[in-house]
C-alpha positions, 0 to 999 in steps of 0.5 A: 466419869466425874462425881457431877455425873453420878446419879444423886445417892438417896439415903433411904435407897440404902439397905440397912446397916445390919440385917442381923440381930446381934444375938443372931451374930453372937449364936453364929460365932458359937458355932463358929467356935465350936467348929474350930474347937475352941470351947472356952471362946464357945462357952463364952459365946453362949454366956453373953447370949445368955445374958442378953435374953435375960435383960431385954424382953424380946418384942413377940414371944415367938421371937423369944421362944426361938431364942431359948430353943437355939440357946438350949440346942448350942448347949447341948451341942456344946456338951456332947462336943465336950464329953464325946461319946457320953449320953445325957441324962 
């Protein structure tokens, strides 16, 4: 089959180039990190997540809720990977 006889591509037929927000992303790749152990990479993760909630307002609070609830919960998660066995205060 030749070029001439594929059909025409449509650039609007295309799915967009990213389906995730980059702090979706970043969030997967703490626990990426976590998982794998390394805690340094882990802590960096969530200090880029951090910043980025505190310079962009998010479009609805809902979105920005959900952000922070996941922000606290991987630091969390961070903490009791670091010191296994101990209860937070």
């Amino acid at each position: 089959m030749s070029e001439r006889d594929e059909p025409a591509r449509d650039a609007t037929a295309t799915a967009p180039r990213y389906t995730r927000r980059l702090s979706d992303k970043i969030l997967i790749a703490f626990h990426q990190a976590c998982d794998q152990g390394d805690y340094e990479i882990a802590d960096l993760m969530l200090r880029a997540l951090e910043t980025m909630l505190q310079r962009r307002p998010m479009a609805a609070d809902l979105n920005r809720r959900r952000s922070m609830d996941s922000l606290i919960a991987a630091h969390e998660r961070l903490w009791h990977l670091r010191h296994p066995g101990e209860v937070a205060r």
